[in-house]
C-alpha positions as CSV (number, residue, x, y, z in Angstrom):
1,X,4.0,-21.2,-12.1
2,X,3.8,-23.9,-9.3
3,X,0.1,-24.7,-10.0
4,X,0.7,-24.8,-13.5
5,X,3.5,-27.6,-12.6
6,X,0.9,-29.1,-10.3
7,X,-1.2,-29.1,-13.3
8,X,1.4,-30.7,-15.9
9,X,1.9,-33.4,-13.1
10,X,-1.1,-34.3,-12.6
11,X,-2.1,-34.9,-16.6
12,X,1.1,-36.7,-17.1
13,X,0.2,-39.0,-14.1
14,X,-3.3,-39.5,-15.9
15,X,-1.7,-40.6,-19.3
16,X,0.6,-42.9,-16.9
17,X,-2.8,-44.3,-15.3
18,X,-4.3,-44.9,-18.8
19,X,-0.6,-46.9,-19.5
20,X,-1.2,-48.6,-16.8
21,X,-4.8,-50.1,-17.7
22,X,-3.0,-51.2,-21.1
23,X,-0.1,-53.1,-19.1
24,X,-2.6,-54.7,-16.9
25,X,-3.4,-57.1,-19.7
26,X,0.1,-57.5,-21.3
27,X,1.8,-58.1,-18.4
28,X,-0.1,-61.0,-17.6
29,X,-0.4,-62.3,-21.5
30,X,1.1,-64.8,-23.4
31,X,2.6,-62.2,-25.9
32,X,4.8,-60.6,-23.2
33,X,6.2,-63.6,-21.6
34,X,6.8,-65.3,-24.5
35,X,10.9,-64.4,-26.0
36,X,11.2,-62.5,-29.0
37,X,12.2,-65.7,-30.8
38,X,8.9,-67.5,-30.2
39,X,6.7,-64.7,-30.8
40,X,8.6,-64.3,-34.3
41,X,8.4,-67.9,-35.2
42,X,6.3,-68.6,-38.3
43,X,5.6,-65.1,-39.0
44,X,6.5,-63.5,-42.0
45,X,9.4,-61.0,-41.9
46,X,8.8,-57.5,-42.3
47,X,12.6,-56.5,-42.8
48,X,13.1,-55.3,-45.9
49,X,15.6,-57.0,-48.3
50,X,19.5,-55.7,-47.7
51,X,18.8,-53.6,-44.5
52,X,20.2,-54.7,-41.5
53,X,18.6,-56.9,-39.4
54,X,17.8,-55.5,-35.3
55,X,17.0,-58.0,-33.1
56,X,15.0,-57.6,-30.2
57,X,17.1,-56.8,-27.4
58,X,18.5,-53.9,-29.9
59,X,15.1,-52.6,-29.9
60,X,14.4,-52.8,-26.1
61,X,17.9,-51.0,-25.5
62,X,17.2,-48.6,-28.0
63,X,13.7,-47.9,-26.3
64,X,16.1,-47.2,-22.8
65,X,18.9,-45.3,-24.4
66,X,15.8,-42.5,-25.9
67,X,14.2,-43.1,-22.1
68,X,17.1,-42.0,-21.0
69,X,17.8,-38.9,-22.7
70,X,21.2,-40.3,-24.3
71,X,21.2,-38.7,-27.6
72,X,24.7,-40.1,-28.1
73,X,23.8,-43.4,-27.7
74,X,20.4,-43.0,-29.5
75,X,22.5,-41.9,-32.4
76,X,24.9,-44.8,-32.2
77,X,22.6,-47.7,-32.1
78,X,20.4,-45.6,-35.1
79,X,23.6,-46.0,-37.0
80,X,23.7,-49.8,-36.6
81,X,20.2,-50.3,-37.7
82,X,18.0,-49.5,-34.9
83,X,14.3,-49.6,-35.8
84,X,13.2,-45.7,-34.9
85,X,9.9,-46.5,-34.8
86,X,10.6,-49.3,-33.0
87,X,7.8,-50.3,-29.9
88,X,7.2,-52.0,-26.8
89,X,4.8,-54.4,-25.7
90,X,1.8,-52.4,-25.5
91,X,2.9,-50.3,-28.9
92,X,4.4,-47.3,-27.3
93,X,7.1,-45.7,-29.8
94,X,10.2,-43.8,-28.2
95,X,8.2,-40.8,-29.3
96,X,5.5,-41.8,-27.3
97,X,6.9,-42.1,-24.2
98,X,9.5,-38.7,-24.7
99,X,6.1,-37.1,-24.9
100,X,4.7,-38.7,-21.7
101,X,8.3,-37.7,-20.1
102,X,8.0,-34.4,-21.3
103,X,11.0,-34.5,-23.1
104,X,10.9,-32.2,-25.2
105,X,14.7,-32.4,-26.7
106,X,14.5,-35.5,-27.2
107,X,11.0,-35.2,-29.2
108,X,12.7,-32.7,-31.4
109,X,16.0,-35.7,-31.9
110,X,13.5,-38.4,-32.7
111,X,11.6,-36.3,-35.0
112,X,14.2,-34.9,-36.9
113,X,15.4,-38.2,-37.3
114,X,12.7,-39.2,-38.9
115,X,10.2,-40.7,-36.1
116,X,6.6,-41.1,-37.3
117,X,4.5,-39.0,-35.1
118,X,1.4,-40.1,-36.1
119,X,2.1,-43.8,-35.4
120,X,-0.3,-45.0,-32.9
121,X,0.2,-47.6,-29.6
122,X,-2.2,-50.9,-28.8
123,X,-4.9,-48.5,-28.1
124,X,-4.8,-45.8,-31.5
125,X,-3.4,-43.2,-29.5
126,X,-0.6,-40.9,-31.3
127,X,1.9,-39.3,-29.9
128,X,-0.4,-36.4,-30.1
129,X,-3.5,-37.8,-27.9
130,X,-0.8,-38.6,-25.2
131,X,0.6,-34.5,-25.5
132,X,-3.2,-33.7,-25.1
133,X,-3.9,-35.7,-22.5
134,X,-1.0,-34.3,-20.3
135,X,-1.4,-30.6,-21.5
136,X,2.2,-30.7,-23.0
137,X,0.9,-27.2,-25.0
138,X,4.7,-26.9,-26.4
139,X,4.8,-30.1,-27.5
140,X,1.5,-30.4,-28.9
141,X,2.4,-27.2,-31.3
142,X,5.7,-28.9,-31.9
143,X,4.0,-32.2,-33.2
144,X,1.5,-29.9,-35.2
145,X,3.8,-28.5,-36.8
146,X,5.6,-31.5,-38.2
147,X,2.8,-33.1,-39.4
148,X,0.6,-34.5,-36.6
149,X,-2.5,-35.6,-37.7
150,X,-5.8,-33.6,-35.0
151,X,-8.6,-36.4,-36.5
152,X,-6.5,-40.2,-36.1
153,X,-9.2,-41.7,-33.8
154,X,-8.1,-44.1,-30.8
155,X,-9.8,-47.7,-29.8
156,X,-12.2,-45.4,-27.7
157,X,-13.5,-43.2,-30.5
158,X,-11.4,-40.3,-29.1
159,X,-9.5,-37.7,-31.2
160,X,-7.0,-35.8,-29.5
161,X,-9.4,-32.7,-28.9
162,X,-11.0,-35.2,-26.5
163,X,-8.8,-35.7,-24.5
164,X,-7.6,-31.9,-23.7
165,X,-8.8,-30.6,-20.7
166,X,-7.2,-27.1,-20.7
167,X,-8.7,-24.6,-22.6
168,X,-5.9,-23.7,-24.5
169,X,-4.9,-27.1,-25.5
170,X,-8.2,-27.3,-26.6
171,X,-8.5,-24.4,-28.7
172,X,-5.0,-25.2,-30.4
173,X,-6.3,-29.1,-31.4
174,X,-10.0,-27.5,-32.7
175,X,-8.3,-24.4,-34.4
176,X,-6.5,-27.3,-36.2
177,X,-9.7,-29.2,-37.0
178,X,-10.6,-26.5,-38.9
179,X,-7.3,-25.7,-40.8
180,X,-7.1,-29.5,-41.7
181,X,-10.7,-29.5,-42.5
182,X,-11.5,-32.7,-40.4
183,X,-15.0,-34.2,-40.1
184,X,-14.5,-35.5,-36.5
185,X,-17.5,-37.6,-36.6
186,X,-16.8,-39.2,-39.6
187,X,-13.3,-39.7,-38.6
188,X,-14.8,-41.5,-35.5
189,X,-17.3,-43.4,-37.6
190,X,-14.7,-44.4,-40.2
191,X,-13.3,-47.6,-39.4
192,X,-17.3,-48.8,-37.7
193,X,-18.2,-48.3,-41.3
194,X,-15.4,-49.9,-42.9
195,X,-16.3,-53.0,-41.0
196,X,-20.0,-52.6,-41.7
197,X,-19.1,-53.0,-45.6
198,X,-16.8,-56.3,-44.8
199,X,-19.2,-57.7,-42.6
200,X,-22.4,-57.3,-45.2
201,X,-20.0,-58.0,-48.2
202,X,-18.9,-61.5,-46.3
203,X,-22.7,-62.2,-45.5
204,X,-23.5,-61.5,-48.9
205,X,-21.1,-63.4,-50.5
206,X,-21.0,-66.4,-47.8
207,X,-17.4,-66.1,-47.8
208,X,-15.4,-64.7,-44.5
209,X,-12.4,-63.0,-45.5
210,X,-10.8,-61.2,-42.3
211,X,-6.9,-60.8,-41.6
212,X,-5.9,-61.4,-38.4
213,X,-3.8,-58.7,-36.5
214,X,-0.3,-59.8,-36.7
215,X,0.8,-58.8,-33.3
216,X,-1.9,-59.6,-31.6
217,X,-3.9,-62.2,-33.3
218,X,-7.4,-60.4,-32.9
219,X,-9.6,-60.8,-35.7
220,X,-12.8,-58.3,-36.7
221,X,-15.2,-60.2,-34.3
222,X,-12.8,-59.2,-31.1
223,X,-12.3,-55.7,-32.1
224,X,-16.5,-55.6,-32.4
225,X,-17.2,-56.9,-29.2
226,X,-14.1,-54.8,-27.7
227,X,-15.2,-51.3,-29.3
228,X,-18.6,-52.0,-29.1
229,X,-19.8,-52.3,-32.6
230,X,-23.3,-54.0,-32.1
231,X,-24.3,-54.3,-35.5
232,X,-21.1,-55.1,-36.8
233,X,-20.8,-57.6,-34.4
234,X,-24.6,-59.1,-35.1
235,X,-23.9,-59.2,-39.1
236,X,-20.4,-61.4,-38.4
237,X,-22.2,-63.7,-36.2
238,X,-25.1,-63.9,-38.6
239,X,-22.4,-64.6,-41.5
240,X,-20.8,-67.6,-39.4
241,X,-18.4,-66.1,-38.2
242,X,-16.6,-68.5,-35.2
243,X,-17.8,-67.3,-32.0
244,X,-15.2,-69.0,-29.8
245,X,-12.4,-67.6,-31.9
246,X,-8.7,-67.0,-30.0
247,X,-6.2,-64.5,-30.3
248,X,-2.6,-65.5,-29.5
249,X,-3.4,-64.9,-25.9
250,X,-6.3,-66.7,-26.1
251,X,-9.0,-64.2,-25.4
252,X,-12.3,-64.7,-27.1
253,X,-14.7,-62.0,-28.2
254,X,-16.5,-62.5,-24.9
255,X,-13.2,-61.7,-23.1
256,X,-12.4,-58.4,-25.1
257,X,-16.0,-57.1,-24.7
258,X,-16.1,-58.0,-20.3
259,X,-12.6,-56.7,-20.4
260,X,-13.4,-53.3,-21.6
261,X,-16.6,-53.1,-19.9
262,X,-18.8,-53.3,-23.2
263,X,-22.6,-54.4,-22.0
264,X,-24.1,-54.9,-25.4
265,X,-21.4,-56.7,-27.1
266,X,-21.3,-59.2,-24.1
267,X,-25.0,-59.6,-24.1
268,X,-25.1,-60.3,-28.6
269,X,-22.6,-62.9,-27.7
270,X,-24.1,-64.5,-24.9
271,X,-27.3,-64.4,-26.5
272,X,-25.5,-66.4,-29.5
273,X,-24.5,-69.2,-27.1
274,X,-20.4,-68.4,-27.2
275,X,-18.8,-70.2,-24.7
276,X,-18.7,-68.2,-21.3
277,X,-16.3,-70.5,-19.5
278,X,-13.6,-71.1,-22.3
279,X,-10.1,-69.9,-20.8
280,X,-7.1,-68.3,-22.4
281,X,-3.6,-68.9,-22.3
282,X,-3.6,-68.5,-18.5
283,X,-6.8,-69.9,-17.5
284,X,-8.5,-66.8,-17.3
285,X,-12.0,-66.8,-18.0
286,X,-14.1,-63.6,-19.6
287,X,-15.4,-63.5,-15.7
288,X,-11.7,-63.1,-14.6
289,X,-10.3,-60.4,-16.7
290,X,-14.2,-58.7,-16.6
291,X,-14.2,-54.8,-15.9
292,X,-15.8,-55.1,-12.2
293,X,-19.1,-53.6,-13.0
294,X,-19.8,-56.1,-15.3
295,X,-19.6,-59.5,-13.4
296,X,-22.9,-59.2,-12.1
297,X,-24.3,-58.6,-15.8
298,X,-21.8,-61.7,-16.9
299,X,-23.7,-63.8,-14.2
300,X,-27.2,-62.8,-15.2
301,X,-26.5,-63.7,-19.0
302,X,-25.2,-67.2,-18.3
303,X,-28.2,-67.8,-16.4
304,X,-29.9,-66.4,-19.3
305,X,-27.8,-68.2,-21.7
306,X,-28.6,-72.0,-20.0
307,X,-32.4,-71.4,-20.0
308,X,-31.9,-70.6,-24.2
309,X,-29.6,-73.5,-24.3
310,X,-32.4,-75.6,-22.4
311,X,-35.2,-73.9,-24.5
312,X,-33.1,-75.2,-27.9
313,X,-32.6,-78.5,-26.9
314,X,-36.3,-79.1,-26.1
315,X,-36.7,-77.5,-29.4
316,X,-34.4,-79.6,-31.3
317,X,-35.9,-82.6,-29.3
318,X,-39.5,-81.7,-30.7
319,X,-38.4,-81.0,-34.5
320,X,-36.3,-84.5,-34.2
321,X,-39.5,-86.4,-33.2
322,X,-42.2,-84.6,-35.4
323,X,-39.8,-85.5,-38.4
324,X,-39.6,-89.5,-37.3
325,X,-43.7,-89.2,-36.9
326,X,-43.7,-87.7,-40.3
327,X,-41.1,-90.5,-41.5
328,X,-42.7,-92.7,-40.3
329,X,-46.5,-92.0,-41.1
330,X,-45.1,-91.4,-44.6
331,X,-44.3,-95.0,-44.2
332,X,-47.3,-95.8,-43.4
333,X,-48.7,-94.1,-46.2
334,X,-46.8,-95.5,-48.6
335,X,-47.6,-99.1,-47.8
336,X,-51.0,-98.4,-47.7
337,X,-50.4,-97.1,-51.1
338,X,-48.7,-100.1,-52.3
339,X,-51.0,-102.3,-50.9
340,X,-54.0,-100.6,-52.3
341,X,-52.3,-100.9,-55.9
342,X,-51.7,-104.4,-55.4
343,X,-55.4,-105.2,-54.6
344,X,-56.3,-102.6,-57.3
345,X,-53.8,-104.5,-59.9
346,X,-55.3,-108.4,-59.1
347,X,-58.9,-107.0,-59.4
348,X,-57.8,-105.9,-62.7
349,X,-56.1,-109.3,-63.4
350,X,-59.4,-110.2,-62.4
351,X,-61.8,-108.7,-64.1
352,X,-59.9,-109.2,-67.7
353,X,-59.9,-113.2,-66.9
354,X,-63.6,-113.0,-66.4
355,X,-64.1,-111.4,-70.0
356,X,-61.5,-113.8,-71.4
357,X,-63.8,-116.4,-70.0
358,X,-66.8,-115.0,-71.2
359,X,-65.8,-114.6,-74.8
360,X,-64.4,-118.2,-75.2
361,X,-67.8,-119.2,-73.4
362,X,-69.4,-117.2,-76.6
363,X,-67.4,-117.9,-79.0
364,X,-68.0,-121.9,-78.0
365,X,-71.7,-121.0,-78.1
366,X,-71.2,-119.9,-81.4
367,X,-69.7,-122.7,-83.0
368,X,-72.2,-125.1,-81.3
369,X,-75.1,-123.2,-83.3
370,X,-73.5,-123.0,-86.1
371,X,-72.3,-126.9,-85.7
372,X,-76.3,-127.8,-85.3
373,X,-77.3,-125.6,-88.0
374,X,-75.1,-127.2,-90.3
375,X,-76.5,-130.5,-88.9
376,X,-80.4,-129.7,-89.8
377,X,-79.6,-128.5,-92.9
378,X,-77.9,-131.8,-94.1
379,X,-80.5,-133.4,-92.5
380,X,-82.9,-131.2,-94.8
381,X,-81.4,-131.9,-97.7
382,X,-80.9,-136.4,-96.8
383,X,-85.2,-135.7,-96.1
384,X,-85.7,-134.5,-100.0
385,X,-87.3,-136.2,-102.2
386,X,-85.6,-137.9,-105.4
């Protein structure tokens, strides 16, 4: 029983670690500093008409009273309008983190009131990835029974199954597969090829259409280059898409893909000339907030990425000068042209004066025979004979 505690521990301390990674980010962004009323501002209200309005704090105590295990209170600030859904910074649900708490009470109070327990965090995961990951078996089955979904797919491609490392956690989630009749690999391949389709359709069409995430600000390129989708990433580039673009934080593309360690994407982007040394909200570059295996790579591709940048302006430089040698012996051309029509033009001129001249000069020949013709015959006829 001990080692099975031991056990329990040590998988809820691993779904605290993988917390952790997702803090590491907000804690330091511009999203979490910011207060509730500036991150609101300009935003469109998602309250629906006539229900009561919660305001953040509400939501934050609400968040401590279901830490805390205070079903009283839980129940009290439900009754004034609490949100039970209702998230933190990095997405986490009060169902989320009962489950990382173990709690299972107070999983059983949130669901029966209602809480969505397939409602995922900044990451995709459910409340259900997080019971697999600890090897809450209880809860898992509890979750499972209420309507958990075994295929929702997290920001890594992993399904719940994945993430179970005991056996029978394992066997539960894949004996549901089966019962739900999930393709897993087309539940992992699902939203890759739902960006495929917008990326071709907005190539095809010339026209970018992408929605922003509200929270966040991300936009299609950013969750390419973060989840490593190389050719979705390649068609949105190709289509025009703004390489340099900023979420709310102000992370690039380059950022997110250094960031979560993705090679490929950071090497399409490079390659494409996005700026490597742009800074976010606090003046991190995509070298700062780079996974640590990946600076050296980051290095090699800026190097890479001034010899293109050299390579283009020498190639820019030679297309600029053979189109002013082309403008200009066009030029060139053309006057010789002109001039050779001119010269053509006066020897025309020319040459229909000279036959001008020539048939006054015969038509003055004419009349002089004709004048001394007339002259001999009057001086045959004064020469007769009376």
């Amino acid at each position: 029983m001990a080692e099975l505690e031991h056990i329990g521990g040590k998988r809820a301390e691993s779904a605290r670690m993988r917390r952790a990674e997702q803090l590491r980010r907000w804690r330091g962004s511009q999203t979490e500093q910011e207060p509730a009323e500036r991150r609101g501002a300009g935003r469109q209200s998602q309250t629906r008409p006539g229900s009561p309005r919660v305001r953040f704090e509400d939501g934050a105590v609400f968040l401590a009273a279901c830490s805390s295990g205070d079903t009283d209170e839980v129940k009290k600030l439900l009754a004034r309008g609490a949100d039970i859904n209702t998230v933190n910074v990095d997405g986490l649900t009060a169902l989320h983190q009962a489950c990382i708490d173990e709690n299972l009470d107070m999983v059983k109070f949130l669901v029966e009131n209602r809480a969505n327990v397939n409602q995922q965090d900044n990451e995709g995961w459910t409340p259900l990835h997080a019971a697999a990951s600890c090897g809450y078996l209880n809860i898992a089955e509890y979750f499972i029974n209420h309507g958990a979904s075994v295929g929702i797919v997290n920001s890594e491609g992993e399904v719940p199954s994945d993430l179970a490392e005991e056996p029978a956690m394992k066997d539960l989630l894949l004996e549901q597969v089966k019962k739900q009749g999930v393709d897993l690999e087309q539940s992992r391949k699902e939203e890759e090829q739902q960006m495929l389709q917008d990326a071709r359709q907005w190539l095809n069409s010339g026209k970018i259409e992408d929605v922003r995430q509200a929270r966040s600000g991300a936009t299609a390129l950013h969750v390419a280059a973060a989840k490593g989708y190389s050719e979705v990433l390649r068609l949105l580039i190709q289509a025009g898409y703004e390489l340099n673009v900023q979420d709310h934080d102000g992370w690039t593309p380059l950022h997110a893909a250094a960031h979560w360690g993705v090679k490929e994407a950071c090497s399409i982007l490079a390659e494409a000339l996005c700026d490597m040394d742009i800074r976010n909200k606090l003046g991190q570059t995509p070298f700062d907030v780079a996974d640590e295996g990946l600076v050296e790579h980051l290095e090699m591709l800026q190097k890479k990425q001034n010899v293109l940048r050299s390579e283009k302006e020498t190639r820019n430089k030679l297309i600029v000068s053979d189109l002013n040698s082309k403008l200009q012996c066009g030029l060139f051309k053309n006057k010789e042209k002109m001039l050779y029509e001119e010269e053509t033009l006066k020897s025309q001129e020319m040459e229909e004066g000279n036959k001008e001249s020539s048939s006054s000069s015969s038509e003055e020949e004419e009349g002089e025979d004709e004048a001394s013709e007339s002259e001999t015959e009057k001086e045959a006829v004064l020469l007769q004979p009376f």
